[in-house]
C-alpha positions as CSV (number, residue, x, y, z in Angstrom):
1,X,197.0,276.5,-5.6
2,X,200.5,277.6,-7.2
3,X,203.3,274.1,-6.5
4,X,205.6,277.3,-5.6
5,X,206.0,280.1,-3.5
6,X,207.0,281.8,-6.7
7,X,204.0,280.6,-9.0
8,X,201.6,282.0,-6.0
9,X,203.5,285.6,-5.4
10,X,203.0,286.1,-8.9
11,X,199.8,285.2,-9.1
12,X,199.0,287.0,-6.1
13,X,201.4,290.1,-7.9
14,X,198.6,290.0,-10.9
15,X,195.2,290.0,-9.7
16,X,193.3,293.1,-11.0
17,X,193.0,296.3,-8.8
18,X,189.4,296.5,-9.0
19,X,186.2,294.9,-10.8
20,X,183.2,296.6,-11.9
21,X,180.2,294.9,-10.3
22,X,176.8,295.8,-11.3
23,X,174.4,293.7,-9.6
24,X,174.2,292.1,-6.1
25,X,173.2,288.3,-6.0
26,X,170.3,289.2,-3.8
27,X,168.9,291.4,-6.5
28,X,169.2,288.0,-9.0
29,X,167.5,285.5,-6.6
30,X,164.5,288.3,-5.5
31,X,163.8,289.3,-9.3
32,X,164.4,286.1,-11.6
33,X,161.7,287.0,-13.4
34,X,163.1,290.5,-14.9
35,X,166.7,289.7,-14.3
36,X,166.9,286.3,-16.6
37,X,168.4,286.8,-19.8
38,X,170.1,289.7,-18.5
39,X,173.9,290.0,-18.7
40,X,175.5,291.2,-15.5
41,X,178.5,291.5,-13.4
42,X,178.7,289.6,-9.5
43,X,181.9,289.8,-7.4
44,X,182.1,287.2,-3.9
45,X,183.9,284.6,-2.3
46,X,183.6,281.1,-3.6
47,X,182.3,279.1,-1.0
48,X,182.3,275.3,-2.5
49,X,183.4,274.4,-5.7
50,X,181.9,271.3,-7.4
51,X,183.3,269.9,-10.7
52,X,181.2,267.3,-12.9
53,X,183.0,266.1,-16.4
54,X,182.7,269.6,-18.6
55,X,180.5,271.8,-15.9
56,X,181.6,273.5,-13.1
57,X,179.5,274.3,-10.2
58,X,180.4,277.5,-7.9
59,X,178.8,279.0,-4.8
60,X,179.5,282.7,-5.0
61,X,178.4,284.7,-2.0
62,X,178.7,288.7,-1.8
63,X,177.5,291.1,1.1
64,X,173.9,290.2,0.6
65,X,174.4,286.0,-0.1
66,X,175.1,283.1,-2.2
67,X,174.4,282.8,-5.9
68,X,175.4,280.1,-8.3
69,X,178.7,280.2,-10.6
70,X,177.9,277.9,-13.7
71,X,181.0,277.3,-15.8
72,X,180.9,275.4,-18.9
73,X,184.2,274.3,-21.1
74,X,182.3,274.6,-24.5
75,X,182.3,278.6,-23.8
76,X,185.0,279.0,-21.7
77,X,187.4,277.0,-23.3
78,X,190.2,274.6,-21.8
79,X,192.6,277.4,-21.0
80,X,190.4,279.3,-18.5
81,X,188.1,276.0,-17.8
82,X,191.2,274.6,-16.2
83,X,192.2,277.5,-14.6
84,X,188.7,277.6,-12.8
85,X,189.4,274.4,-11.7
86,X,192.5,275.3,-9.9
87,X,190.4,277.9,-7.6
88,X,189.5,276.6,-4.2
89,X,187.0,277.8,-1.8
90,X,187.7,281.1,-0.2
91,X,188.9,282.8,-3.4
92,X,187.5,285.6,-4.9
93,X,186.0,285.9,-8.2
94,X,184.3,288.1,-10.3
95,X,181.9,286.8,-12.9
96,X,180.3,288.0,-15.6
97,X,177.4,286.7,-17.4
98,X,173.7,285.7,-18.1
99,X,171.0,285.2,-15.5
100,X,169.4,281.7,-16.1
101,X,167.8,278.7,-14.1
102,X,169.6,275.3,-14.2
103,X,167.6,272.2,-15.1
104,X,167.1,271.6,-11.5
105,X,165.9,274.8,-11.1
106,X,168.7,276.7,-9.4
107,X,169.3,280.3,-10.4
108,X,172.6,280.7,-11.4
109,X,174.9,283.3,-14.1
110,X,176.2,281.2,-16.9
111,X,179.6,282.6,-16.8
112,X,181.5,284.2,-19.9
113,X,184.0,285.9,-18.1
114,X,185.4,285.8,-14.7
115,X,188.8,287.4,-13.1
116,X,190.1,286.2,-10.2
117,X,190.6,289.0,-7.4
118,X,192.0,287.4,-4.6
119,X,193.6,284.3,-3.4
120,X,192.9,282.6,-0.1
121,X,196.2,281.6,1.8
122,X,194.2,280.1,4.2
123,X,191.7,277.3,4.2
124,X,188.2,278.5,5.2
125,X,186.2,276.5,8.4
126,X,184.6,273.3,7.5
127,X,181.2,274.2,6.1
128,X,178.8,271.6,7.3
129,X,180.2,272.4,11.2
130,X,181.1,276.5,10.7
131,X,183.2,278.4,13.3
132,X,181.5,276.4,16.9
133,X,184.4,278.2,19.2
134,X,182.7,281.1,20.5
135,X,186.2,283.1,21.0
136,X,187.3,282.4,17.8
137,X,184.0,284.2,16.3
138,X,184.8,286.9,18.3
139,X,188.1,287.2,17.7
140,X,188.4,286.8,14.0
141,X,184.8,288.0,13.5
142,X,185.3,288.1,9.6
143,X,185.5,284.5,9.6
144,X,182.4,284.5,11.3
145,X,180.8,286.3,8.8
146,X,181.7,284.4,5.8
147,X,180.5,281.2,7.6
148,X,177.6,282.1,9.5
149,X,175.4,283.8,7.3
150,X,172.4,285.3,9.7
151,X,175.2,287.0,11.7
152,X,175.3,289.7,9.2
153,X,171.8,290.2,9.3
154,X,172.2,291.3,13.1
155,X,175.1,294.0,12.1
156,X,172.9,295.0,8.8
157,X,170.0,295.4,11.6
158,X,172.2,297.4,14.2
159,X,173.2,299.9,11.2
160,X,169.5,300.0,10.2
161,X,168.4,300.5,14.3
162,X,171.1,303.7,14.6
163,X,170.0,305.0,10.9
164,X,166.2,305.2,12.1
165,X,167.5,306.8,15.9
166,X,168.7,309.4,14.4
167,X,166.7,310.3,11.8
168,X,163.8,310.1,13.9
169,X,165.3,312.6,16.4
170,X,166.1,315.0,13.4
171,X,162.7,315.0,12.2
172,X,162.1,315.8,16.2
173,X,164.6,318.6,15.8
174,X,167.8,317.6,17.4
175,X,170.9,318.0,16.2
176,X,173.4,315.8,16.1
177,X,176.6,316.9,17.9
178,X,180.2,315.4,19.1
179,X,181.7,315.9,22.4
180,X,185.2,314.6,23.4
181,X,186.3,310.6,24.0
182,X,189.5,312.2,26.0
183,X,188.4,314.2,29.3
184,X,190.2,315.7,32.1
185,X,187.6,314.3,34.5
186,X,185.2,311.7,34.1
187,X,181.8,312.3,34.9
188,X,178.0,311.7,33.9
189,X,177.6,308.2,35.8
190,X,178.8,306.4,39.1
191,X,181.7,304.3,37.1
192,X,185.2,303.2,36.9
193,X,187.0,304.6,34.3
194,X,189.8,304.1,31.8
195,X,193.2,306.2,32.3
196,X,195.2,307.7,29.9
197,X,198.2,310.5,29.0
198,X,198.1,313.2,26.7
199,X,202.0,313.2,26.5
200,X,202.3,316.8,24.8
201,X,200.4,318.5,27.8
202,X,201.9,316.3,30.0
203,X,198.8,315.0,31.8
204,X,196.5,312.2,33.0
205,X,193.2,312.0,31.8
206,X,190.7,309.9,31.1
207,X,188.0,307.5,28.0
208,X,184.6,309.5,28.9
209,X,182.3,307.0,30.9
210,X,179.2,309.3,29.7
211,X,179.0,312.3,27.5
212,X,176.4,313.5,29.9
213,X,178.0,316.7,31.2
214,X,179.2,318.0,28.0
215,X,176.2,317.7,26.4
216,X,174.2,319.5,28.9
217,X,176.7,322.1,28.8
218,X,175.5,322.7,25.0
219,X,172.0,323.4,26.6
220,X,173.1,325.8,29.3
221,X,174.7,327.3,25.6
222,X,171.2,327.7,24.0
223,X,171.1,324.4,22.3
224,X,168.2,323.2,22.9
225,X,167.8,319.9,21.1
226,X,171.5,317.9,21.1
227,X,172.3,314.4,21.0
228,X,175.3,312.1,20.2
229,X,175.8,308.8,18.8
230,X,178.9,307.3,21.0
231,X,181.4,305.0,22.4
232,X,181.6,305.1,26.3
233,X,184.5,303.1,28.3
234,X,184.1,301.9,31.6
235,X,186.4,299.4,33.6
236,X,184.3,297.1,34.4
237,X,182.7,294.2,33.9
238,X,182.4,291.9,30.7
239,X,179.7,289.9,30.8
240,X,176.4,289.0,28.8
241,X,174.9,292.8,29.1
242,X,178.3,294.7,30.0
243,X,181.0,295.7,27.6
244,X,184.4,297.9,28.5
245,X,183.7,299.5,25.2
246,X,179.8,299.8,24.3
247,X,177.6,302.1,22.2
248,X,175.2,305.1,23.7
249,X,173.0,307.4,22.4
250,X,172.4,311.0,24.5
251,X,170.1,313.1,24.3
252,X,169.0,315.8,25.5
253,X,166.1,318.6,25.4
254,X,165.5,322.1,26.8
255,X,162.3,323.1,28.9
256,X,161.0,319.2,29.0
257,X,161.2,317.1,32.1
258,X,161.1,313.0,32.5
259,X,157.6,312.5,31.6
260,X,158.2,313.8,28.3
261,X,161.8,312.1,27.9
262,X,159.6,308.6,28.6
263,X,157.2,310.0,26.1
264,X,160.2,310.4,23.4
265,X,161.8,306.7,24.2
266,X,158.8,305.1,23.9
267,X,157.9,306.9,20.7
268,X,161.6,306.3,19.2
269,X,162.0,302.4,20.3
270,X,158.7,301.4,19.6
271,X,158.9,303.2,15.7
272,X,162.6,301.8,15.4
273,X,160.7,298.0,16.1
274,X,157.7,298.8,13.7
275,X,160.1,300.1,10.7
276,X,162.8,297.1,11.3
277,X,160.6,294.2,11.6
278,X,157.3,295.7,10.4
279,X,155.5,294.8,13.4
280,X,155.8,295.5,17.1
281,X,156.1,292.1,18.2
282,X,159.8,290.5,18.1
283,X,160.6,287.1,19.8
284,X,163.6,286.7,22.8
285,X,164.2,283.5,24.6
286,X,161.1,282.1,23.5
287,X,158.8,285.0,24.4
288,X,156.6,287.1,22.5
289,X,157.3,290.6,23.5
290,X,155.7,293.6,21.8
291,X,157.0,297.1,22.0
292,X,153.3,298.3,20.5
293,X,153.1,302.0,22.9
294,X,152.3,303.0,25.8
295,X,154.9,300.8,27.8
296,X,154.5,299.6,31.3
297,X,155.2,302.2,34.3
298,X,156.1,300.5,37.6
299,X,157.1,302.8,40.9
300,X,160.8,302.0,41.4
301,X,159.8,301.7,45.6
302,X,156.4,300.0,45.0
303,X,158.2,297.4,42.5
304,X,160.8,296.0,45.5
305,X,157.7,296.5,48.2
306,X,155.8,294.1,47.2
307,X,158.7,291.3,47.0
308,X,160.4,291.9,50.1
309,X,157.1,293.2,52.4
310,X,158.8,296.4,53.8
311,X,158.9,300.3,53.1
312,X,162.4,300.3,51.3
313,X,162.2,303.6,51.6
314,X,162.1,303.7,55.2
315,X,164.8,301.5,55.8
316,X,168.5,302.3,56.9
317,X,171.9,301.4,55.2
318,X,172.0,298.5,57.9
319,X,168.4,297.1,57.3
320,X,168.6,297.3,53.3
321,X,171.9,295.6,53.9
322,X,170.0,293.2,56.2
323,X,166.9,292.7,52.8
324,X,169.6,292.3,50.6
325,X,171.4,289.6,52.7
326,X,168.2,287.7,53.2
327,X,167.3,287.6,49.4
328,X,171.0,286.4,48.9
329,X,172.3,289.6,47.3
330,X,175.9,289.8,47.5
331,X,177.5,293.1,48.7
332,X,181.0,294.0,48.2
333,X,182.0,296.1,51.3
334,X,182.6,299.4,49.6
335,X,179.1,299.2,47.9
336,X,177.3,299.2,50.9
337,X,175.3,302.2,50.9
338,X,171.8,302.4,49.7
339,X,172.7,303.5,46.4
340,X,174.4,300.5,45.7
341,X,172.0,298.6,47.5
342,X,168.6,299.7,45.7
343,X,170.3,298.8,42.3
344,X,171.4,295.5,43.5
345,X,167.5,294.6,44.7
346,X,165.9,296.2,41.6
347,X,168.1,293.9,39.7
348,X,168.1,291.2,41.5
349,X,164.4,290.9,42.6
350,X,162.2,293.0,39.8
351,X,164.2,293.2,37.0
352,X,164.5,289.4,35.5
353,X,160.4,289.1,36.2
354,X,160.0,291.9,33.6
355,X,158.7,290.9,30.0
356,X,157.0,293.7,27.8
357,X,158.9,297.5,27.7
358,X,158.5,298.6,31.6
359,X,159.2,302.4,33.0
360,X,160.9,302.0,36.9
361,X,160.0,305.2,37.8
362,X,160.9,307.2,40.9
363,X,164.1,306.3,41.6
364,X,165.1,307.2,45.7
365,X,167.3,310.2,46.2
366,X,170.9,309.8,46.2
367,X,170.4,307.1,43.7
368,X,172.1,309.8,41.2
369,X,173.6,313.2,41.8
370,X,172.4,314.8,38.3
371,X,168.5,314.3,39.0
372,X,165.7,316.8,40.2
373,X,163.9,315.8,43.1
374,X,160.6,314.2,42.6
375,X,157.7,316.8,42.7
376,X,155.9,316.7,46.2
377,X,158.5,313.9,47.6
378,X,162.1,314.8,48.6
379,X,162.9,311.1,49.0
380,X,162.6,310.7,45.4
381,X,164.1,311.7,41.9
382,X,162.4,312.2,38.6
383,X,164.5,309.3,37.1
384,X,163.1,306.4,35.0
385,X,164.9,303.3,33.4
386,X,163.2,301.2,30.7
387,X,163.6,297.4,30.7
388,X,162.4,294.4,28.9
389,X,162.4,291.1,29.3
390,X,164.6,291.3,32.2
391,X,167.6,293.4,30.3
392,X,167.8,297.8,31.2
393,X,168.6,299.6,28.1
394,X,168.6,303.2,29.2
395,X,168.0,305.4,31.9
396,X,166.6,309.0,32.0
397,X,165.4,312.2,34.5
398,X,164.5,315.4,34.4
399,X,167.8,317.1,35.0
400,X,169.2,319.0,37.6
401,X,169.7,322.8,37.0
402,X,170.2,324.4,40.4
403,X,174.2,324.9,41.0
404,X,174.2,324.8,44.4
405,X,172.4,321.4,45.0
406,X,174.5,319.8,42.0
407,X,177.5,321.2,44.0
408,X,176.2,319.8,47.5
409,X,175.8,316.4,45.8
410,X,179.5,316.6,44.2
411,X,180.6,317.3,48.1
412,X,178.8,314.1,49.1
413,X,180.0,312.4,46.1
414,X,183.6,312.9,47.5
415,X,182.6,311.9,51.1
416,X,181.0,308.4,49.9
417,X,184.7,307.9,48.0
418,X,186.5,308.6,51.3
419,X,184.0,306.1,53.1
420,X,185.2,303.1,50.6
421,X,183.3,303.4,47.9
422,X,184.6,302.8,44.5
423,X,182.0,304.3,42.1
424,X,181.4,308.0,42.7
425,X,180.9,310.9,40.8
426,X,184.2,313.3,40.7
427,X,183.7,317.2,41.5
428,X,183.5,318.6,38.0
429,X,183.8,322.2,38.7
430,X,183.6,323.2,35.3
431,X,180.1,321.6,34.9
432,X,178.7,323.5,38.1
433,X,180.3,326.6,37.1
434,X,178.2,326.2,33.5
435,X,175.4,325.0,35.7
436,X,176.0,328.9,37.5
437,X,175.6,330.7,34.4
438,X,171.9,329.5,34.4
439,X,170.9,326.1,32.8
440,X,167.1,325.7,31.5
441,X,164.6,323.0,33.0
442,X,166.0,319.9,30.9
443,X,164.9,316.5,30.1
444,X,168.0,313.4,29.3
445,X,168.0,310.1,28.4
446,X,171.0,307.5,27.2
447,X,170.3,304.5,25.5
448,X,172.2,300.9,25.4
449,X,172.6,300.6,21.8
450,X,174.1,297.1,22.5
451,X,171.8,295.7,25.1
452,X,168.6,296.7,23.7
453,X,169.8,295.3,19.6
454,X,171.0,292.3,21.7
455,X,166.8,291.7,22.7
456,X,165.6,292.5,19.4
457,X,167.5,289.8,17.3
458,X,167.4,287.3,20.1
459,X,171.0,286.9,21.2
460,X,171.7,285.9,24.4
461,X,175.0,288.0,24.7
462,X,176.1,291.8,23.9
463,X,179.4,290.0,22.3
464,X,176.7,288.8,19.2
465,X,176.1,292.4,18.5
466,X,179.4,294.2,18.9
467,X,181.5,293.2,16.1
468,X,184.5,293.1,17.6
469,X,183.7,292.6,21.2
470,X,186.3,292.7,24.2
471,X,188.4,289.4,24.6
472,X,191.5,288.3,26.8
473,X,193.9,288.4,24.6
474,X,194.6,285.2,22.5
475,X,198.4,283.2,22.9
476,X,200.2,282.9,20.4
């Protein structure tokens, strides 16, 4: 480091504006055998700096990992042989060079020429005890990734998980469409959402909670195949599988119905598992889970049956309460109708005993006001969600298409939010009137990017897959 501020600005004031790198340390280590004796070109982050007499020692670590630095006074000279020695870990440095093995048998790049490119201000994290503050990797997540190496391979797999989604829905024929963030009306799930003001039309709106509707409109507009790739908001909880801001995939298909949406997820998951990790098995918590097709169907009624001994389904608002209360379910006072109440015993009673990829199938009616009613049972909806290993990553149903239901259940919708309840469905007129204009028999399903990349690299948390997750703000 510069003695003065005026040594470092100028320093700082000359580094070069870019540096031609031609190979990526990765490349080096995985092909020694064709790469030694070739000259090439590696830009990184020095990451520890050792000096012995006349040799210098540098670990060099780019976007795919670490490679050795050798410097050596006799070529370099004393001039830019001390000036190496000056550099500290964190800098950046690009070096140029031959490929070789040292004696003890490390591949390294017997530097000729090097440039520094950046100067680190700040000392990095110790390196034997990394970044152990949870927050802090969170909040200054680039730190993170210098230090702790196999995080990037969980954001290199979350790129590689949304690349194979949606190429795998092209080759199904989707397209891939966008709808808007900003809405006048929320709508396409029971949620709390996220206010805003569009100042030039002086209104309030709203962060979409589901692209849902808008993407069904596209159908009842004679596309057939659409999905999206998006960030919903809801204002809600933040916890291990909840996020204010998290990833979905939506899509939808004309003249299909739930069976084949299930058909579709379990086809797209399982292929995503094969092609990331060439196999269907993956490890979470210690478990061996494979994804290897067909996945596990359970009846949403029959699942929470067999727990609790009863008929769920013949139950009233007061007896599911009375289940709920026995199984010590917690109910908040304005979620105490059965909607509320069959998600809260699923979860708390079927879900966390679930290991392999499970259907719940056959949700009870009421349970969603965008659903068809189950064929040959009114009491229940063509609606599935897919868990594993006690985490749901989606949820799915043949949609409804008949106006003047959808616009019966927006009426009820409005009398369960003057009974108390927090988390209804608004009346989105424009959606029923597209609806009225004739809407084809339509299979949906959304995805949990985040939850389901959070089981297939084993972390415990969505916050270990988002990259910059949600956090209460830090005091300065």
């Amino acid at each position: 480091m510069p003695d003065n501020k005026d040594e470092l600005k100028a320093l700082i004031s000359s580094l070069p504006y870019s540096y031609k790198v031609t190979t990526k340390a990765m490349e080096i280590r995985d092909n020694y055998q064709k790469m030694e004796g070739k000259r090439v070109s590696v830009a990184g982050r020095i990451m520890a700096i050792r000096k012995a007499g006349k040799l210098i020692f540098a670990d060099v670590l780019d976007s795919t990992g670490k490679i050795q630095a050798y410097f050596e006074f006799q070529g370099l000279g004393e001039e830019r042989f001390n000036t190496i020695k000056g550099m500290s870990p964190g800098d950046i440095i690009g070096i140029e060079g031959e490929v070789f093995k040292t004696t003890p048998g490390e591949v390294s790049i017997k530097v000729e020429k090097y440039a520094q490119l950046a100067k680190a201000l700040r000392p990095l994290p110790d390196k034997w005890h990394g970044i152990q503050d949870t927050e802090i990797r969170y909040r200054k997540r680039y730190l993170d990734l210098i230090m702790n190496y196999e995080i990037r391979k969980v954001f290199l797999a979350r790129s590689k998980m949304i690349s194979i989604f949606r190429s795998f829905l092209e080759k199904e024929g989707f397209i891939e469409v966008e709808t808007p963030v900003i809405q006048p009306l929320y709508g396409g799930a029971t949620a709390t959402p996220f206010k805003t003001r569009v100042n030039t039309l002086d209104e309030e709106d709203y962060l979409r909670i589901s692209d849902e509707l808008y993407l069904k409109k596209l159908i009842v507009g004679g596309l057939d195949k659409v999905f999206e790739i998006c960030k919903d908001f809801r204002n809600e909880d933040v916890d291990a599988t909840h996020s204010p801001e998290f990833t979905m995939l939506e899509w939808y298909q004309a003249y299909a119905d739930y069976e084949d949406a299930m058909s579709l997820t379990e086809k797209l998951v399982s292929n995503a598992v094969k092609e990331m990790f060439g196999s269907y098995e993956i490890t979470y918590k210690e478990k061996k889970i494979s994804f290897k097709p067909p996945f596990g169907r359970l009846k949403f009624a029959d699942s929470i049956n067999d727990v609790v001994g009863k008929d769920v389904l013949s139950l009233d608002d007061k007896e599911l309460l009375q289940v709920a209360d026995k199984h010590g379910i917690k109910m908040e006072k304005w979620e105490r109708n059965s909607a509320h109440i069959y998600d809260k015993l699923l979860k708390a009673l079927v879900q966390p005993k679930i290991t392999n990829p499970t259907f719940i199938v056959d949700y009870p009616a009421g349970t969603t006001t965008l659903c068809r009613p189950k064929r040959g049972d009114p009491r229940l909806i063509e609606r599935f969600e897919p868990m594993v290993a006690g985490v749901k990553f989606g949820n799915g149903y043949s949609e409804l298409n008949n106006p003047i239901i959808q616009r019966a259940n927006f009426e009820r919708e409005i009398e369960k939010s003057k009974a108390g309840d927090r988390e209804t469905e608004p009346f989105d007129m424009d959606f029923v009137e597209a609806m009225e204009h004739g809407m084809p028999p339509t299979a949906g399903m959304g995805i949990g990017i985040d939850r389901l990349l959070m089981v297939l690299t084993d972390k415990p948390s969505m916050k270990e897959v988002i990259l910059f997750p949600m956090e209460k703000r830090e005091k300065k």
